[in-house]
C-alpha positions in Angstrom: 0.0 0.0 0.0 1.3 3.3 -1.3 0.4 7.1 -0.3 0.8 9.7 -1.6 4.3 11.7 -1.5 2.7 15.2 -1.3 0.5 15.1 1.5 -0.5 18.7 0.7 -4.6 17.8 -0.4 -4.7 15.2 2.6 -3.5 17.4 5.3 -5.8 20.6 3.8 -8.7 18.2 4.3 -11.3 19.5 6.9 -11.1 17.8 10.6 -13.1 14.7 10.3 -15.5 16.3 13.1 -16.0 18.9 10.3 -16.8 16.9 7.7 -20.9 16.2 6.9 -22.5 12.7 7.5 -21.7 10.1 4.9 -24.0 7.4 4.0 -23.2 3.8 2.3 -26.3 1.4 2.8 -26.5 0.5 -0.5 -23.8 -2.5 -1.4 -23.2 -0.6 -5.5 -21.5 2.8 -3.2 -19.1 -0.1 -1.4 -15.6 0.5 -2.8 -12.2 -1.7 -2.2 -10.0 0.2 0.2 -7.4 0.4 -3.0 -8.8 2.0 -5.7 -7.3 3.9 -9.0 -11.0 4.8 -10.4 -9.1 5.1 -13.9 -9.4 1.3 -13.7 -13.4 1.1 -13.9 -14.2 4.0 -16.2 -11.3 2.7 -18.7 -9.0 0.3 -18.0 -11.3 -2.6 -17.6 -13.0 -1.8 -21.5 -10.0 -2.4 -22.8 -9.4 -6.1 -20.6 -13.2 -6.7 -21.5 -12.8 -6.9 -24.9 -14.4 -3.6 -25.6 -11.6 -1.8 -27.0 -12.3 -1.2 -30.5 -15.7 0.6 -29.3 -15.8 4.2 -29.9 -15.1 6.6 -27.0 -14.9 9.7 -27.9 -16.2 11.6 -30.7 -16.2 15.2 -32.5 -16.9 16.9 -35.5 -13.7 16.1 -36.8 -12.8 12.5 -35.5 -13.3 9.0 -33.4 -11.3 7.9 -30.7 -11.8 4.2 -29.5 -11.6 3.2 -25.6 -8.1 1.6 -26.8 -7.1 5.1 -28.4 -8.0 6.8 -24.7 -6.4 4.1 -22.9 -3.0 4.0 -24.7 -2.8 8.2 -24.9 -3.9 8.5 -20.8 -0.6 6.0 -20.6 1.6 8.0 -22.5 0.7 11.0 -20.6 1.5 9.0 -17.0 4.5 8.2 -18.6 5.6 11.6 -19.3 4.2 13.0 -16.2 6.1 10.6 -14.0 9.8 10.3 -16.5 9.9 13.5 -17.9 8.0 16.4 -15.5 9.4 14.7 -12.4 5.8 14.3 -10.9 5.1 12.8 -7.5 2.4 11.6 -6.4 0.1 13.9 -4.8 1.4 16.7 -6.9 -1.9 19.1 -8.6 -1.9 19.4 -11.7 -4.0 21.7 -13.7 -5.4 21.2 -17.0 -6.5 24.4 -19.1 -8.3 23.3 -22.7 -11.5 23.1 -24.1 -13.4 20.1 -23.9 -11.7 17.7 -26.9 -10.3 14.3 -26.5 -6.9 14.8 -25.6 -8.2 17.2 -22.2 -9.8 13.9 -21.4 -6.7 12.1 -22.2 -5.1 14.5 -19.7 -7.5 13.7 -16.8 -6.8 9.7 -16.8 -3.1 10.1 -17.0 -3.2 12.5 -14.4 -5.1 10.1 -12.2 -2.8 7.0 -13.4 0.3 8.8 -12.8 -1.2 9.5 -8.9 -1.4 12.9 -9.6 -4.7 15.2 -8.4 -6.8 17.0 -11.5 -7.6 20.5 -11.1 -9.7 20.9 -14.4 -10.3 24.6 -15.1 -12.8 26.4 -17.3 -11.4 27.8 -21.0 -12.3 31.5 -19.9 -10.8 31.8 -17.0 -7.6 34.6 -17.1 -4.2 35.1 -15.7 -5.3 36.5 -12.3 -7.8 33.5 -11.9 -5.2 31.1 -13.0 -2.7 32.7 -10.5 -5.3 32.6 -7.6 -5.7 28.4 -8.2 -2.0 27.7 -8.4 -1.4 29.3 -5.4 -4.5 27.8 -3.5 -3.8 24.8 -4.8 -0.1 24.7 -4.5 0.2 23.4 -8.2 3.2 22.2 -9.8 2.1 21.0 -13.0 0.1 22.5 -16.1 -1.0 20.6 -18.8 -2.4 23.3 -21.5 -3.8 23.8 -25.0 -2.0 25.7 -26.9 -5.5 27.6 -28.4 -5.7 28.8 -24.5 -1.6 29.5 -23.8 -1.6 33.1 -23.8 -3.4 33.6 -20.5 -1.4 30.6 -18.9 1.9 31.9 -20.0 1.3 35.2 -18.1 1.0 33.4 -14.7 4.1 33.4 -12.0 4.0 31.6 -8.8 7.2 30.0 -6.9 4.6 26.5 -7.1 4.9 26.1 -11.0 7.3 24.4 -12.3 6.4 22.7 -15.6 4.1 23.6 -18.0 3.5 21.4 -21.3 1.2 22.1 -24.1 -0.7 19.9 -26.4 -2.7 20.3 -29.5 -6.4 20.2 -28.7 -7.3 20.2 -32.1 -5.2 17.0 -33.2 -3.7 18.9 -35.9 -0.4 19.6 -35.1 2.4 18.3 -32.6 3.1 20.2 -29.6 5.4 19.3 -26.3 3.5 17.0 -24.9 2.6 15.3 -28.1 6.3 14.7 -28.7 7.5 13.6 -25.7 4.6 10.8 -25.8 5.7 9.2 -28.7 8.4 7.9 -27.3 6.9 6.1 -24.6 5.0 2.3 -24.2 1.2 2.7 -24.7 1.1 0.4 -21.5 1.7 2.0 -17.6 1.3 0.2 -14.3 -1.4 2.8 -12.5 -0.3 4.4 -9.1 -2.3 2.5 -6.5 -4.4 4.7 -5.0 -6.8 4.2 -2.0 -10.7 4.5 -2.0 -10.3 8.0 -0.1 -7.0 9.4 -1.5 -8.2 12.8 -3.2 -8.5 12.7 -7.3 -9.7 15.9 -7.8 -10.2 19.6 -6.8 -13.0 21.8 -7.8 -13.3 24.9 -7.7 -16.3 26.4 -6.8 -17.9 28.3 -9.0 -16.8 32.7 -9.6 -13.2 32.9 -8.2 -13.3 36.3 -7.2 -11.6 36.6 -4.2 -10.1 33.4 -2.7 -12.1 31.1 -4.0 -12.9 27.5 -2.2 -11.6 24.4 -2.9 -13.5 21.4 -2.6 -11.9 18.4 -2.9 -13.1 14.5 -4.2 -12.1 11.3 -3.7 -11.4 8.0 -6.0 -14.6 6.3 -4.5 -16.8 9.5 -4.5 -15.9 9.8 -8.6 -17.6 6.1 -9.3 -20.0 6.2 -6.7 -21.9 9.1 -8.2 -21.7 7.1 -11.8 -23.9 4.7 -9.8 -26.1 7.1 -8.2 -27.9 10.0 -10.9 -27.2 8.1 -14.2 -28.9 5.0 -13.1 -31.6 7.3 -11.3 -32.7 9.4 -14.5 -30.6 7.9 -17.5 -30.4 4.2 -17.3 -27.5 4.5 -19.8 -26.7 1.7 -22.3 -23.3 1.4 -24.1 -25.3 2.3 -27.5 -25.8 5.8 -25.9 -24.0 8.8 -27.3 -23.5 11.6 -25.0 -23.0 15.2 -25.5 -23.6 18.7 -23.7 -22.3 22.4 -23.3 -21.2 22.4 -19.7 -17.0 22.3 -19.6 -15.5 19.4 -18.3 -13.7 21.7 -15.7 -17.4 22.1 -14.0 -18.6 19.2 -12.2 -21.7 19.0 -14.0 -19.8 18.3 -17.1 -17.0 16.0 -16.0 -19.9 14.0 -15.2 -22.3 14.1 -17.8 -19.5 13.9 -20.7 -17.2 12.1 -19.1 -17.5 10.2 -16.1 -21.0 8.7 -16.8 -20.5 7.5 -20.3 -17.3 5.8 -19.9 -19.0 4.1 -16.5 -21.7 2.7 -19.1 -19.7 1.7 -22.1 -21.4 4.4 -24.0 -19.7 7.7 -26.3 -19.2 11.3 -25.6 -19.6 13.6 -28.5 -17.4 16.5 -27.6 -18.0 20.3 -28.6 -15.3 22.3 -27.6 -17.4 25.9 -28.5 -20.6 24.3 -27.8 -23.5 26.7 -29.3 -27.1 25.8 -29.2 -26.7 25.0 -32.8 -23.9 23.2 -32.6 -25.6 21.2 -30.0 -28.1 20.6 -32.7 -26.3 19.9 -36.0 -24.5 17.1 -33.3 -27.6 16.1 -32.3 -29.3 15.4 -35.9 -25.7 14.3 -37.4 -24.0 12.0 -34.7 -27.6 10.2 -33.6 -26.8 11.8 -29.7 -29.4 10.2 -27.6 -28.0 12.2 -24.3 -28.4 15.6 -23.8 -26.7 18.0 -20.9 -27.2 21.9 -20.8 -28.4 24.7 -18.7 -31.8 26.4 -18.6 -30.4 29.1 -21.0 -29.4 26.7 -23.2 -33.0 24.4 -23.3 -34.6 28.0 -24.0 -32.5 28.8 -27.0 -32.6 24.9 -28.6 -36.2 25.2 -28.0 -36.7 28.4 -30.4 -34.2 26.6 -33.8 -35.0 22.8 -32.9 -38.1 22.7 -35.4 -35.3 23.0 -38.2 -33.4 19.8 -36.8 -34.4 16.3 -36.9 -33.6 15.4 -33.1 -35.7 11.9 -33.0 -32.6 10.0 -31.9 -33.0 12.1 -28.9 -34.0 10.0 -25.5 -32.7 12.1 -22.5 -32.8 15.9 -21.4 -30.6 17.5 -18.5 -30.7 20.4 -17.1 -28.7 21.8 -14.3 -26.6 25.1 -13.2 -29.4 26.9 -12.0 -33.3 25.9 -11.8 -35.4 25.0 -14.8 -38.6 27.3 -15.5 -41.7 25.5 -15.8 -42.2 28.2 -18.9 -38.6 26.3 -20.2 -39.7 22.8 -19.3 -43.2 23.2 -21.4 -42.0 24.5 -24.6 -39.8 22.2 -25.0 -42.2 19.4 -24.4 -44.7 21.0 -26.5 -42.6 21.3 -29.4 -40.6 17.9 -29.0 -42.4 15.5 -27.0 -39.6 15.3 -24.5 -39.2 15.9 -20.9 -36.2 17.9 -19.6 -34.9 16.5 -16.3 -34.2 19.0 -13.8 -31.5 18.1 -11.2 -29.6 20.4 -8.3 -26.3 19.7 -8.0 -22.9 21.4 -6.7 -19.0 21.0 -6.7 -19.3 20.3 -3.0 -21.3 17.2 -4.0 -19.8 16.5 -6.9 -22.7 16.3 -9.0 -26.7 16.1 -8.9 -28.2 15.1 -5.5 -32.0 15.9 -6.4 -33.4 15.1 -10.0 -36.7 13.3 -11.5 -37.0 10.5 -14.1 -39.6 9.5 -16.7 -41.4 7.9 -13.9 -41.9 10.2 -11.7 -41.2 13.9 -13.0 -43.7 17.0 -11.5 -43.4 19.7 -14.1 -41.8 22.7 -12.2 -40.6 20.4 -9.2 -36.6 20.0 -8.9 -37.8 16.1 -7.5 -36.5 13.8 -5.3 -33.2 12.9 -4.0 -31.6 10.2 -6.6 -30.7 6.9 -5.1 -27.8 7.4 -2.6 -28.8 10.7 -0.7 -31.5 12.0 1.4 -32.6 15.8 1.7 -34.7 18.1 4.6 -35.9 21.5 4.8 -34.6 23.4 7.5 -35.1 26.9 9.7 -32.2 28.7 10.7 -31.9 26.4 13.9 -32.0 23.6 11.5 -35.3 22.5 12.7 -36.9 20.2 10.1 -39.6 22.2 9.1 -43.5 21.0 8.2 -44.6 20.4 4.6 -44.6 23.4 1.8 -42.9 25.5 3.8 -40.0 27.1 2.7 -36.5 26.8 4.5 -33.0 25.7 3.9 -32.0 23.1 1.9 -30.0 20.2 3.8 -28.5 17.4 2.0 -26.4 14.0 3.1 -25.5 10.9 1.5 -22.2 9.5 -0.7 -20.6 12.7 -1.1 -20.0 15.8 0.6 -18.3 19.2 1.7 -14.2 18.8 2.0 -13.5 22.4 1.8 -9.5 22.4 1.7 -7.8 24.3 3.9 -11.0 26.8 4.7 -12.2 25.4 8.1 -14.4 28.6 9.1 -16.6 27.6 5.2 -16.7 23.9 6.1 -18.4 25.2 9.2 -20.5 27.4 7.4 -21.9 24.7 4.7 -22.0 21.8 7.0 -24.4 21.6 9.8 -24.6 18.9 12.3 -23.6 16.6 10.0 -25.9 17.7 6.9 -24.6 19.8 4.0 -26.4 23.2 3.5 -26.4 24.3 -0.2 -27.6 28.1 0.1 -31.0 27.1 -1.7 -34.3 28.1 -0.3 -36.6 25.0 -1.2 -39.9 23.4 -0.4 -40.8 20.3 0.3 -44.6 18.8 -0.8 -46.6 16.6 1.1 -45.5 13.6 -1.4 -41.6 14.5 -1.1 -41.3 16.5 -3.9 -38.4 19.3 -3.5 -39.5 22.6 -5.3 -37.0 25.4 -6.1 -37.8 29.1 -4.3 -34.3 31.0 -4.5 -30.9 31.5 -4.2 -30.5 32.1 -0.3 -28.9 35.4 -1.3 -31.2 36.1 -4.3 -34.5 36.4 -1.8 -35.4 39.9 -1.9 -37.0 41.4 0.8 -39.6 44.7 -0.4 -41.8 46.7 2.0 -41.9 43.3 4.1 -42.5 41.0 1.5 -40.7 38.2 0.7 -40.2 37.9 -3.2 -38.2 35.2 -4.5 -36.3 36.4 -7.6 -37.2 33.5 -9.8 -41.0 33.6 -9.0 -40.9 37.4 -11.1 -38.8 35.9 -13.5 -40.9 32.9 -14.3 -43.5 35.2 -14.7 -41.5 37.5 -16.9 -40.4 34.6 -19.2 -44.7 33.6 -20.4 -44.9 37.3 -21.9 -44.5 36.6 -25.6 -41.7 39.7 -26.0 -39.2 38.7 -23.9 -36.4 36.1 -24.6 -34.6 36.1 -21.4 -34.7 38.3 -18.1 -32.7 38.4 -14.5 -34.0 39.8 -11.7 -32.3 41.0 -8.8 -33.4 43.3 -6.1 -31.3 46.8 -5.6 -31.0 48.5 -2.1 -33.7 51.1 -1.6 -34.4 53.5 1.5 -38.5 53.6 1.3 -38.5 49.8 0.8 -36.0 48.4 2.0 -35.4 46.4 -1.7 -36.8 47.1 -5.1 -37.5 44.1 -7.6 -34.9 44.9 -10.4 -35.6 43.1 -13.8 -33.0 42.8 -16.8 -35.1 41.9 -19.9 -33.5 40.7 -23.5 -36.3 41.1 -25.3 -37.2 39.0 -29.0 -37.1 42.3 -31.0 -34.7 44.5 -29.5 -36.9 47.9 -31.1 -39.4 47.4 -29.1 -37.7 48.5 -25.7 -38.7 52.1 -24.5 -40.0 53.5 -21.2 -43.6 52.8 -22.7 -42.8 49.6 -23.2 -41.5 49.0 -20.1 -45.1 50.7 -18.1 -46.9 48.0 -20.5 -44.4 45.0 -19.1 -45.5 46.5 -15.7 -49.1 46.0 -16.1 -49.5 43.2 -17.6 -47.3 41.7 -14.6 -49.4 43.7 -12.2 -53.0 41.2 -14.4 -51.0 37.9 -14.5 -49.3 37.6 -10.9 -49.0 39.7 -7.5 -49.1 43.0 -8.2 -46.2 43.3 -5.1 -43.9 41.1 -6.7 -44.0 43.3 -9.9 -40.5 44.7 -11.2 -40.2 48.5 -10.0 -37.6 48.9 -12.3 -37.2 47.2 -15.7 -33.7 47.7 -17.8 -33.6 46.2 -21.5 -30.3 45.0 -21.8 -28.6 43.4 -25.3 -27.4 40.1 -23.3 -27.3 39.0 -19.8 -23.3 38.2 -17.8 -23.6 34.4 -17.7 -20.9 32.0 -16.5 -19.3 29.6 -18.8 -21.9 26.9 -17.5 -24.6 29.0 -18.6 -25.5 30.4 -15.3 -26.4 34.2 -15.1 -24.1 36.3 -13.1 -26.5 38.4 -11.2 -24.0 39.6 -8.5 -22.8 41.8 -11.8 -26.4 43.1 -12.6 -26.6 44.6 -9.0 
């Protein structure tokens, strides 16, 4: 039995006392106490016979599960002979989503290194802030997305390689592996030796780390996917959400691979592109945000999507208004899910069996959820409260005790989202904990206005946020993108007011209504409303 040489991630980990409640009744989350989860999602394809089958796709090529397999190796290789990495050692991987990022992730994790996966539009001062968190000595970077990388400068760093994403030229790391065997004895990892770090989503600031072990990376392929998906290995995957999220390490990574199945792989995923991959490459998997589903919706009549089983949406909640258009113009059923990088992935979701239109769901096999007050008393039905959540995963905040304190609660992990729960179980969205806005005494939920907002037939996408105001306290603040950009005017705007005013509370209506070209959103789709106040 080996650990790791750096003991950096494993001595950042929170007290044990700190950490939430896990929970392993069920004998599919019981993991050996060694455990390299390479070995599941890819190794064992290849001793299984299932090599040839394709892994990874794009617009421009096909890799097989051998192709994956031998590259991953190559990279161990020159990870471990030529960068000098030890075990334990972060390593951060900067790239779009394209085959040879994923190639990067599994010979990471062979090599017993730790994968800090980052999003393509994150800049210097960003990149700087996770080095230094992270303490990373290792960069693995395409060379489409060098320029930001090359500006960095910590006393950590002390190799980075670059790659072609693309496939059509030879960088470093390209070089150095073709030189080495297309065969690599794994690092032997344990069940809880930490494989990843997330970051948690806008790194303003100092950002949190969260941090997931080998076990916690398979057990979540047997927890949603087999909730919602029931994945075959016919199944082709695909999505917008980067790989360097959780949500889409999962969804285009992690699940297919656990399955047998493909990922097609979009490395500037638009909602057309999503659609030409859809109608071209058969894709029977879906994974995007609610922004996303709204756009598809509006162009999908001029696609022929019928190889289309599966819809997922996370980042943010799904508006009913979202949920029914699509259904009405495809026949399909978008399957909401919460989810966060302290969990790893989605915790509360529905399937074709039991889906409420406008309901988040239940929680998916492996976890169990509560609403709580701010004494975390469980609180009666269809009232709203805090969100608590426990189960195979949870909250390792590295190196940030006073946050673990914050999100955990006597055992229980507190995600920040006001929720209800229905007398049947059923866990329905009400806000952001911080996007509640509190007017003359009312309490009005941000995404109750917009839902609203979104049925009148003008407008394409809104925001809402509430703004500081001395009479009331708040005022209910809406950002509107409307269809036809002419139309906006102050007149306009009094009109939006009153037909709020006829269709829904007349308190709840926006005060203040701005017409904006675009709303900020995150590279996962999720709109940035901490920059519309």
């Amino acid at each position: 039995m080996r650990d790791y040489q750096d003991h950096f991630a494993h001595d950042s980990l929170p007290d044990i006392s700190l950490q939430p409640d896990y929970i392993f009744d069920l004998p599919q989350f019981w993991q050996p106490e060694m455990l390299n989860c390479v070995e599941r999602l890819l190794d064992d394809h290849i001793e299984n016979g299932h090599g040839d089958a394709i892994c990874l796709r794009t617009f421009e090529r096909n890799w097989s599960y051998r192709d994956l397999y031998e590259k991953a190796n190559q990279i161990a290789q020159v990870l471990v002979d030529d960068l000098g990495l030890q075990s334990g050692n972060r390593v951060l991987i900067r790239s779009a989503n394209n085959p040879m990022m994923v190639a990067c992730w599994f010979g990471i994790l062979k090599a017993g290194g730790i994968v800090v996966a980052t999003m393509p539009l994150l800049r210097a001062k960003e990149l700087t802030t996770i080095i230094e968190c992270a303490e990373i000595s290792h960069v693995l970077c395409d060379v489409h997305l060098e320029s930001e990388i090359d500006l960095v400068q910590s006393p950590f760093l002390k190799h980075i390689c670059k790659y072609d994403g693309t496939g059509n030229s030879i960088s470093e790391l390209e070089n150095l592996m073709l030189s080495k065997a297309k065969t690599f004895t794994n690092f032997h990892s344990k069940a809880d030796s930490v494989a990843l770090i997330g970051f948690t989503s806008g790194t303003t600031g100092l950002p949190k780390m969260t941090a997931h072990y080998h076990k916690d990376i398979l057990n979540i392929c047997e927890a949603f996917p087999q909730y919602a998906l029931q994945p075959t290995p016919d199944d082709i995957f695909t999505g917008s959400p980067p790989i360097g999220f959780t949500f889409g390490l999962g969804g285009l990574v992690l699940f297919p691979m656990y399955f047998g199945a493909s990922t097609f792989l979009i490395d500037k995923p638009s909602p057309d592109l999503l659609l030409e991959a859809i109608q071209n490459h058969k894709i029977t998997v879906c994974f995007t945000a609610p922004t996303a589903w709204r756009i598809i919706t509006t162009k999908v009549s001029d696609y022929n999507i019928s190889s289309l089983r599966k819809c997922v949406s996370a980042g943010e909640t799904l508006p009913l208004k979202v949920w029914q258009d699509w259904y009405d113009a495809t026949g399909l059923k978008i399957i909401d899910g919460i989810g966060a990088t302290e969990m790893l992935h989605i915790f509360i979701s529905s399937n074709e069996g039991n889906m409420r239109p406008g309901a988040t769901g239940l929680p998916v096999t492996g976890y169990e959820a509560k609403i709580i007050d701010t004494n975390g008393n469980e609180l009666p039905s269809n009232e709203p409260g805090r969100l608590a959540v426990r189960g195979i995963t949870g909250c390792k905040y590295l190196n940030r005790p006073e946050k673990q304190m914050e999100y955990v609660e006597n055992g229980w992990n507190i995600t920040g989202d006001i929720y209800k729960k229905d007398e049947d179980g059923y866990f329905w969205f009400i806000a952001r904990g911080d996007d509640m806005i509190i007017s003359s005494g009312y309490n009005i939920a941000a995404i109750e206005v917009e839902s609203v907002l979104l049925t009148h037939d003008d407008i394409l996408e809104c925001a809402v946020v509430g703004l500081p105001d001395e009479e009331r306290g708040m005022l209910v603040c809406a950002h509107v993108v409307l269809k036809e950009k002419s139309k906006a005017s102050d007149e306009f705007s009094k009109a939006i007011q009153q037909w709020f005013k006829e269709v829904a509370a007349p308190y709840k209506y926006p005060r203040m209504i701005y017409f904006t070209e675009q709303l900020p959103k995150t590279e996962t789709g999720k709109i940035q409303r901490f920059k519309l106040k």
